[in-house]
C-alpha positions as CSV (number, residue, x, y, z in Angstrom):
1,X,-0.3,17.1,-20.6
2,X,2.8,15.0,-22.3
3,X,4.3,12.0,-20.8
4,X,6.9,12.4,-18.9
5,X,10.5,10.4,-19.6
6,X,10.6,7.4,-17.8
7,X,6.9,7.9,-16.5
8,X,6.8,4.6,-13.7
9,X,3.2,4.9,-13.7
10,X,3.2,4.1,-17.3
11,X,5.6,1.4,-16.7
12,X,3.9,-0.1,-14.2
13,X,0.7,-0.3,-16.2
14,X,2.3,-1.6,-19.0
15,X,3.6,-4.5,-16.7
16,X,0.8,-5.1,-14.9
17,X,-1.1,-5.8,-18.4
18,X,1.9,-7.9,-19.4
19,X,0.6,-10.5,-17.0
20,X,-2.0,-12.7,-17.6
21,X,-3.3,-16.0,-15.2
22,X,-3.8,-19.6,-15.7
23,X,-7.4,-20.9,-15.5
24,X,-7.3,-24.1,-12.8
25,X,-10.8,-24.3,-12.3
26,X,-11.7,-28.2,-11.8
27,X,-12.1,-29.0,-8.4
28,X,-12.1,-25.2,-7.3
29,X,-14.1,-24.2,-4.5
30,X,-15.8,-21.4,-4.0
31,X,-12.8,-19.2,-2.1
32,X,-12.2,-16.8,0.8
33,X,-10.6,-13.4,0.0
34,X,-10.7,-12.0,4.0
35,X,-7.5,-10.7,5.7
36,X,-5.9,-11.1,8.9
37,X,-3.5,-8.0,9.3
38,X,-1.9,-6.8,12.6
39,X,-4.4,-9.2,14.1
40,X,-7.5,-7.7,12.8
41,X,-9.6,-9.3,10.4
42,X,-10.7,-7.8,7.1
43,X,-13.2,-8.6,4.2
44,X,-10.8,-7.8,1.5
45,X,-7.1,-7.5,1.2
46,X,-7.9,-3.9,-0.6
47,X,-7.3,-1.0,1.0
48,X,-6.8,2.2,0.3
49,X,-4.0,3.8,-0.2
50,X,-2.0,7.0,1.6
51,X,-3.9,9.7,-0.1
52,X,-3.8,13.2,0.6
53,X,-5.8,16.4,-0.3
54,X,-9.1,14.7,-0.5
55,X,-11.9,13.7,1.9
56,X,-10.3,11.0,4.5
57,X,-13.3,11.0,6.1
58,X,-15.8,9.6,3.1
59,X,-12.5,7.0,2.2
60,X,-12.1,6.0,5.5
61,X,-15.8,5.7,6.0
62,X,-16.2,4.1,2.9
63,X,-13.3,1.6,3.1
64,X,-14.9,0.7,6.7
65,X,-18.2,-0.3,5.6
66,X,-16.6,-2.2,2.5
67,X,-14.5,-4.4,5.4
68,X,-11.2,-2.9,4.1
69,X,-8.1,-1.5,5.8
70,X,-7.4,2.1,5.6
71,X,-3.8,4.3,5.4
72,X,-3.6,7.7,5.0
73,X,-1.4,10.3,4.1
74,X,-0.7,14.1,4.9
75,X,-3.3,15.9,7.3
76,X,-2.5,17.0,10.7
77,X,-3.8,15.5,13.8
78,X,-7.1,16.4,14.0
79,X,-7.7,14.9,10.4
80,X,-6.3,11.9,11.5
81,X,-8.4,12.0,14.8
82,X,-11.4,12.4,12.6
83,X,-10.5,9.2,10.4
84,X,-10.1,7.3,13.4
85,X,-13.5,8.3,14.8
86,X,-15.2,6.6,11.5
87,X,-14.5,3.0,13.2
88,X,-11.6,2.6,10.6
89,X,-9.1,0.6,11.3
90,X,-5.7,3.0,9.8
91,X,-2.2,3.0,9.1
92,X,-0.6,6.3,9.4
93,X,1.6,7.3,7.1
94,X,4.2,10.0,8.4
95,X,6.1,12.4,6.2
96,X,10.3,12.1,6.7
97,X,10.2,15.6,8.4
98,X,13.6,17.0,8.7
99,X,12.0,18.5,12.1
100,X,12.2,15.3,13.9
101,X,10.2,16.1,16.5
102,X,7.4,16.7,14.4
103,X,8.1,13.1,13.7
104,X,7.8,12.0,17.4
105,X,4.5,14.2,18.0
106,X,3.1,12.5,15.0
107,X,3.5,9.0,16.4
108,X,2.9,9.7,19.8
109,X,-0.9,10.8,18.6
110,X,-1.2,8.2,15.9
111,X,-0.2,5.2,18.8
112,X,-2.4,7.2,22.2
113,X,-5.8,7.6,19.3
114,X,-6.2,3.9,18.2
115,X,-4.2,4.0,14.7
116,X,-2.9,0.0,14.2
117,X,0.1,1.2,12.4
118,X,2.4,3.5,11.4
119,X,4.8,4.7,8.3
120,X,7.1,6.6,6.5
121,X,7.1,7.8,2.9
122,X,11.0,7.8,2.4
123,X,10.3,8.2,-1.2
124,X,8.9,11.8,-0.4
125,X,12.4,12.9,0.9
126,X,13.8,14.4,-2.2
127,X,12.2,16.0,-4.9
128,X,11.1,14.4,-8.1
129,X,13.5,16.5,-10.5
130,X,16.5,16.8,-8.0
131,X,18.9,15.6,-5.4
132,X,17.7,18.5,-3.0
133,X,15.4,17.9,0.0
134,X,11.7,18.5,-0.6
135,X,9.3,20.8,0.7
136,X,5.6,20.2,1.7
137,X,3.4,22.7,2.5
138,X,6.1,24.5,3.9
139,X,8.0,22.1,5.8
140,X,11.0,20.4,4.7
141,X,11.6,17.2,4.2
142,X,15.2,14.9,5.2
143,X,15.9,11.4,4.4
144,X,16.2,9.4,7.8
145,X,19.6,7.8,8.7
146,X,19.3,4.5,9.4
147,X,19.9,4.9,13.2
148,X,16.8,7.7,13.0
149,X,14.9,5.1,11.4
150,X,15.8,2.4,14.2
151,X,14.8,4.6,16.6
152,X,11.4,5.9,14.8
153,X,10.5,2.1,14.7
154,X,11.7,1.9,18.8
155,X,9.7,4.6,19.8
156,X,6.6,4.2,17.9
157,X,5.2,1.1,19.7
158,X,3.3,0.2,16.7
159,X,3.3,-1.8,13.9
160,X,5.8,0.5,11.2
161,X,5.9,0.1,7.7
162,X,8.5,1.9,5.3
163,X,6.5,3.1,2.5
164,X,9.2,3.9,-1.0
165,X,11.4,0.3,-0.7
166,X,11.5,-0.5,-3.9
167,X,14.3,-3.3,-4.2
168,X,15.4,-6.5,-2.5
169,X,18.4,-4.2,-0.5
170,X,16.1,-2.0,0.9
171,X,13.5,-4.7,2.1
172,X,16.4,-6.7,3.6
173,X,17.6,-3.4,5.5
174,X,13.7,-3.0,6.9
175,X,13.4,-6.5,8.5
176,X,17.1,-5.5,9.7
177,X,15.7,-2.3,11.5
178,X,12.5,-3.8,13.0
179,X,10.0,-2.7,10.7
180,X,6.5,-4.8,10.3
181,X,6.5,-4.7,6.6
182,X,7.0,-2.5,3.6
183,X,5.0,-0.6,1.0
184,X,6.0,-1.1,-2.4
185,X,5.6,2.6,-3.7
186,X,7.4,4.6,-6.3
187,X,4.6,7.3,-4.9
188,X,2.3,7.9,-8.0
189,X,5.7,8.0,-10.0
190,X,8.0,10.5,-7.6
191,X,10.7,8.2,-8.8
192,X,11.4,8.1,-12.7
193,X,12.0,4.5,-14.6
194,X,10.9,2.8,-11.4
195,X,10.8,-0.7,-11.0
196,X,7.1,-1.6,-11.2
197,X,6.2,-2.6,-7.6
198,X,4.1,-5.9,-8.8
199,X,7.6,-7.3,-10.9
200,X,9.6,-6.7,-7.5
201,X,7.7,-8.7,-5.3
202,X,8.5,-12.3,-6.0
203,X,12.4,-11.1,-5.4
204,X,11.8,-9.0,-2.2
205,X,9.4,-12.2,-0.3
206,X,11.9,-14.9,-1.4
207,X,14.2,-12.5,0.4
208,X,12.6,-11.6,3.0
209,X,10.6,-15.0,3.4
210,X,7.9,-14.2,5.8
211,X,9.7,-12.2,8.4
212,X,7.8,-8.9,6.3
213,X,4.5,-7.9,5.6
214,X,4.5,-7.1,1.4
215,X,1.8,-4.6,1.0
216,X,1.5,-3.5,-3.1
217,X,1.1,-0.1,-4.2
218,X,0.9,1.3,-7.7
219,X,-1.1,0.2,-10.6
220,X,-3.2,-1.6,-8.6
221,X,-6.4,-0.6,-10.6
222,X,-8.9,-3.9,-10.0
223,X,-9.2,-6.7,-8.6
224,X,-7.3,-9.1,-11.5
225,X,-4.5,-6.5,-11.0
226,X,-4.9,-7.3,-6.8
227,X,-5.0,-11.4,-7.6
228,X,-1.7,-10.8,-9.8
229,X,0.0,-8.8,-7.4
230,X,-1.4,-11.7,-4.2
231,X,-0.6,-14.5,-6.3
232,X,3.3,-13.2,-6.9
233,X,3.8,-12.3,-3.3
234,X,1.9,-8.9,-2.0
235,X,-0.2,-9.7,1.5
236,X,-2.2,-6.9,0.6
237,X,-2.7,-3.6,-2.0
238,X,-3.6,-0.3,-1.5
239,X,-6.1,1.4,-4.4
240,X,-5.6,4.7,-4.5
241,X,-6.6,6.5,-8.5
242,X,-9.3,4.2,-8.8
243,X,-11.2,5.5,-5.6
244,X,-10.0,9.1,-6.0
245,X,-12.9,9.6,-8.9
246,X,-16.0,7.5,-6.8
247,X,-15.1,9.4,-3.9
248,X,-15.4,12.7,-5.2
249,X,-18.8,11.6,-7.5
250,X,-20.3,9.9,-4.2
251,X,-18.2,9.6,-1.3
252,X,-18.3,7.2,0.7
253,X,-20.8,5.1,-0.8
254,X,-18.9,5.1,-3.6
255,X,-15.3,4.2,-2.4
256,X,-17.7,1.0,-0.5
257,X,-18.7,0.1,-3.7
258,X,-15.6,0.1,-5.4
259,X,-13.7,-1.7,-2.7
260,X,-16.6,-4.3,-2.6
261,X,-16.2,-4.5,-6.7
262,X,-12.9,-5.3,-7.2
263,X,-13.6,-7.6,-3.8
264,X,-15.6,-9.4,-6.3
265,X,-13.2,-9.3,-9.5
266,X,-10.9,-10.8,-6.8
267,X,-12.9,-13.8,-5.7
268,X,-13.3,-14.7,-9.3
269,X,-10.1,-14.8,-10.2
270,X,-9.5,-17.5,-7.1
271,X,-12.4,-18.9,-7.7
272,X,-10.7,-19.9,-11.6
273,X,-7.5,-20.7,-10.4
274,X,-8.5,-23.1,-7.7
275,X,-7.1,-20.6,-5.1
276,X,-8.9,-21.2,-1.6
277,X,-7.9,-18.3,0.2
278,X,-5.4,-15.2,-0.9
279,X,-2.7,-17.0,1.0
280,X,-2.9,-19.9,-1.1
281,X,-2.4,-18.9,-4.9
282,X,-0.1,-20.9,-6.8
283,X,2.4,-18.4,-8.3
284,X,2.6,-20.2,-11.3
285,X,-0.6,-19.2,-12.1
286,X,0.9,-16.3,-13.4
287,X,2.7,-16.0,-17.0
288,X,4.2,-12.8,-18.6
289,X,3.3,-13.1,-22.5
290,X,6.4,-10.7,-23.2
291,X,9.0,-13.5,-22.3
């Protein structure tokens, strides 16, 4: 298949391998790569990402039993009620349905069936190659006003994330409307020439400071590209191509180990930078051998 104009996958690899990280190593300790998020604890500050179309059972079950956090995508209620009922602990991610109460039913099951959060995929309003709305499986998509998405955020009574900010303006307008943090997603390149998510986020937290939770998502691909994305601002990542081939080959077992892998390729990486714990990497660390 050719590449795309402007492919932000592409770009965001390309970036991502631009970076490279400082050895600190004397007087390191070994470190501690756990999570608290929406006041759960996790092993690892990978999880998975909103996928769709695949088994959310064997990812959710896998991510579980690796210690990891899980969001999913599209599937209607009773796949979400089965991803749930793996012990998971998940952050629903709701489509920007121009049926809004399709919206409301979506959070009202999400919040009564044990989800710890919630979010929209703005970025899957319009479609890739035009201004016009997009349709899903048949249902059409509408970009949320800003009063719609005030009141999305009032009545879910969880934890809501916008999923698609991808710039210090938007981030600014999401701590303004309530939300509990952001995804930084150009959705597996929706969006042409796309900012890579990783080069935004020491902008977006010195804007933001700590009043958002900065969750990375694309080109995340190990866990040296998690400790880049930590150490320049990210609270978390989601991994979403690199599980998509274990978790086909072996299910669950194998999204486990591939969470618990690039777990490991994480510690290391604190571990030679004299990084104690993921929320204390110097961002310095971090050079980019283009400038």
């Amino acid at each position: 298949m050719a590449e795309l104009p402007g492919d932000s996958i592409r770009i965001a690899r390309e970036y991502m391998d631009s970076l490279c990280v400082e050895s600190r190593l004397l007087g390191a300790q070994k470190p501690d790569a756990r999570l608290k998020l929406l006041g759960h604890e996790f092993d690892t500050p990978i999880m998975t990402g909103a996928l769709s179309h695949i088994d959310l059972v064997g990812m959710a079950e896998g991510a579980r039993l690796a210690g990891a956090a899980v969001s999913v995508g599209m599937g209607d209620n009773t796949a979400l009620r089965d991803v749930l009922d793996t012990g998971a602990k998940v952050i629903k991610i709701i489509k920007p349905y121009a049926d809004r109460n399709e919206i409301y039913e979506r959070l009202s099951f999400a919040k009564a069936n044990g989800a710890i959060g919630v979010g929209m995929d703005i970025e899957h309003a319009l479609r890739p190659d035009s201004p016009e709305d997009d349709v899903v499986l048949g249902q059409r998509m509408r970009l949320p006003s800003l009063e719609e998405l005030k009141e999305f955020i009032r009545f879910a009574g969880l934890p809501f994330f916008i999923k698609g900010a991808l710039s210090v303006s938007d981030a600014l307008s999401c701590a303004e409307l309530g939300c509990a943090g952001v995804i930084l997603s150009h959705h597996n390149g929706i969006m042409r020439c796309a900012v890579p998510p990783v080069r935004l986020l020491p902008d977006i937290r010195k804007a933001v400071g700590d009043s958002l939770l900065l969750i990375a998502d694309g080109g995340i691909e190990s866990g040296y590209d998690a400790f880049k994305a930590l150490a320049l601002g990210a609270d978390a990542v989601c991994v979403g191509r690199a599980l998509m081939g274990p978790l086909k080959e072996r299910g669950a077992e194998g999204v486990r180990e591939t969470i618990m892998t690039m777990t490991a390729q994480l510690e290391i990486m604190l571990y030679r930078t004299g990084s104690k714990d993921i929320r204390h990497i110097d961002p310095s660390v971090i050079w980019d051998r283009n400038r």
